[in-house]
N, C-alpha and C positions, 0 to 999 in steps of 0.2 A: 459376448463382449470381446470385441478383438482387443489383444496386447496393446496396440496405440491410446486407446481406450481409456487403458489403466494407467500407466504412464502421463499420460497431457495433463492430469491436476498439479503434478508432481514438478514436472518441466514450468508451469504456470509460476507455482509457488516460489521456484530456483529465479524465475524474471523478478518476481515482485520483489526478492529478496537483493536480486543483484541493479534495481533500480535503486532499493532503495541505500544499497550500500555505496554504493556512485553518488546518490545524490547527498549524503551525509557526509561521506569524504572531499565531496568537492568544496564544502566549506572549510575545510581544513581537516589535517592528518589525526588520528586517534588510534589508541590502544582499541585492544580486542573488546576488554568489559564494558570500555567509554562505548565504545560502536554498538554493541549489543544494549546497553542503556538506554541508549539515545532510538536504534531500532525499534524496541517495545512501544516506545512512543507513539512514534508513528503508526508502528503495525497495530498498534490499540491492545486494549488490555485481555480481548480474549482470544488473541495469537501467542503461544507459549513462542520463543525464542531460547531453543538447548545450543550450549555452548560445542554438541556433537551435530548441530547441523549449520550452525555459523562457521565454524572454522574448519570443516571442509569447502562450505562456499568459496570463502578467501580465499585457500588454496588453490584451487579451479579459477579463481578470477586471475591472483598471480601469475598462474600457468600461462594464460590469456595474454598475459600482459595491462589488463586494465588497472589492477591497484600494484604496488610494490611496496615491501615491508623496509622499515627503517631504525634502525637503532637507536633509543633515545635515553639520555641520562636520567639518571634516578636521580630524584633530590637527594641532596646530603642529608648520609644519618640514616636513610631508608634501605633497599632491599639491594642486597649485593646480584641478584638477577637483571641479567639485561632487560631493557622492558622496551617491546616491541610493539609499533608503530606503524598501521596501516596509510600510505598516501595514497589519491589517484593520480594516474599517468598520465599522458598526452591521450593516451589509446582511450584509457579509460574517463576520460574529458568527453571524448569526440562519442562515443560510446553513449551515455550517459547523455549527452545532446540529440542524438539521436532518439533518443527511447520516449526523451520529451513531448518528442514533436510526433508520435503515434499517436491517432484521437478514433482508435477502432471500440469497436462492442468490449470489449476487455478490459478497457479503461472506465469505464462507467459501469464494470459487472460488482457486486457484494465485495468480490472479493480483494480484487485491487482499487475501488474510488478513492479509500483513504488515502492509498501511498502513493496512487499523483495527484492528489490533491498538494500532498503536502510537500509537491514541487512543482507547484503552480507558476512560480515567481518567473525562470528559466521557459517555461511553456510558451509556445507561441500564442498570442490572444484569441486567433481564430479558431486553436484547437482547445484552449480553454473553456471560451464558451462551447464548442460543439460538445467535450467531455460534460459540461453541465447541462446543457438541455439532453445529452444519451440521457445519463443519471436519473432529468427528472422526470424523463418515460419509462424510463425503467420503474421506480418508487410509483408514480401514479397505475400505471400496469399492476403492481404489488397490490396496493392497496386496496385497486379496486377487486381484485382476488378473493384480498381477504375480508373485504367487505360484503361478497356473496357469501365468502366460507361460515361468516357468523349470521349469516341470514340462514342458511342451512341447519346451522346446529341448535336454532331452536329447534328446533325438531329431534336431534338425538340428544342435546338433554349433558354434553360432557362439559360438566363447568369449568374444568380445565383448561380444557384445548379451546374453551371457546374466552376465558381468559387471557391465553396466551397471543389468541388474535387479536385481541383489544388491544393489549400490550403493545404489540409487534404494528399494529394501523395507529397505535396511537404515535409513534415512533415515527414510521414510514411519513406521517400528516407532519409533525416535528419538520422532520426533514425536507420536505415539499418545499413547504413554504419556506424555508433555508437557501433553496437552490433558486426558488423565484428572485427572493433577494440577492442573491448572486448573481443569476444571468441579466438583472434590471442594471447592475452594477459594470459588469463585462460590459455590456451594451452601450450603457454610457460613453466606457473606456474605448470604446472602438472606433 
């Protein structure tokens, strides 16, 4: 395995995060814990979000110039600590526009569909639907996978893993037909 190799999940994960940091600032400025609240959302629930790999990001984005920090009053009564306030820039505007209108293999992979989904609105419609119909070649691809996989496992017999397939197709079928009604929807819209 070459070094690049090991690295590119890594570099991956830093987009998904600084998409979707752009794309939550652009609705307006937020503290660190609001932004990381609001992150888990999006990122879904089985994406941990440590406060030691968010605010490095920021940092790095700062440096950039895409968001800049802002000082913000405490309510009265509350914590004599300044309490600091991420915005996005003009950079980090045009930044963030940009990353929208990408509608490559990446955007429709496991790993980032949720987090531009859940900035669809900004997306251009051409690449929305193309991001939904990647998607649902990708999931019909899946399924039908695992729908040989548990044709196979009769055969070994692991009620587990052949459990975990049913799970994971029953899911993937969930989803299908999710994205059907989405791109009949898109299509509409176009």
């Amino acid at each position: 395995m070459r070094y690049v190799d090991t690295i590119y999940p890594m570099r991956k994960r830093s987009e998904a995060l600084e998409l979707t940091i752009l794309g939550l600032l652009a609705q307006g400025p937020m503290h660190g814990y609001e932004l990381r609240k609001r992150m888990l959302s999006v990122l879904g629930p089985f994406r941990g979000l440590a406060f030691s790999v968010l605010y490095p990001q920021l940092h790095r984005m700062m440096e950039e110039g895409s968001i800049e920090e802002l000082e913000a009053k405490n309510p009265a009564g509350k914590s004599r600590r300044k309490r600091i306030v991420y915005a996005i820039t003009d950079d980090g505007q045009k930044a963030f526009e940009s990353m929208v209108e990408e509608s490559d293999a990446d955007a429709w992979s496991d790993e980032n569909f949720e987090v531009r989904f859940a900035f669809f609105g900004p997306t251009p419609k051409s690449n929305r639907l193309r991001i939904l119909e990647g998607r649902l070649r990708r999931l019909t691809e899946k399924a039908e996978v695992l729908q040989e996989e548990l044709k196979l496992n009769v055969k070994n017999k692991d009620t587990y893993l052949a459990e975990w397939r049913r799970h994971s197709l029953d899911a993937a079928e969930r989803e299908i037909s999710w994205l059907q009604e989405m791109i009949n929807t898109e299509r509409k819209l176009a």
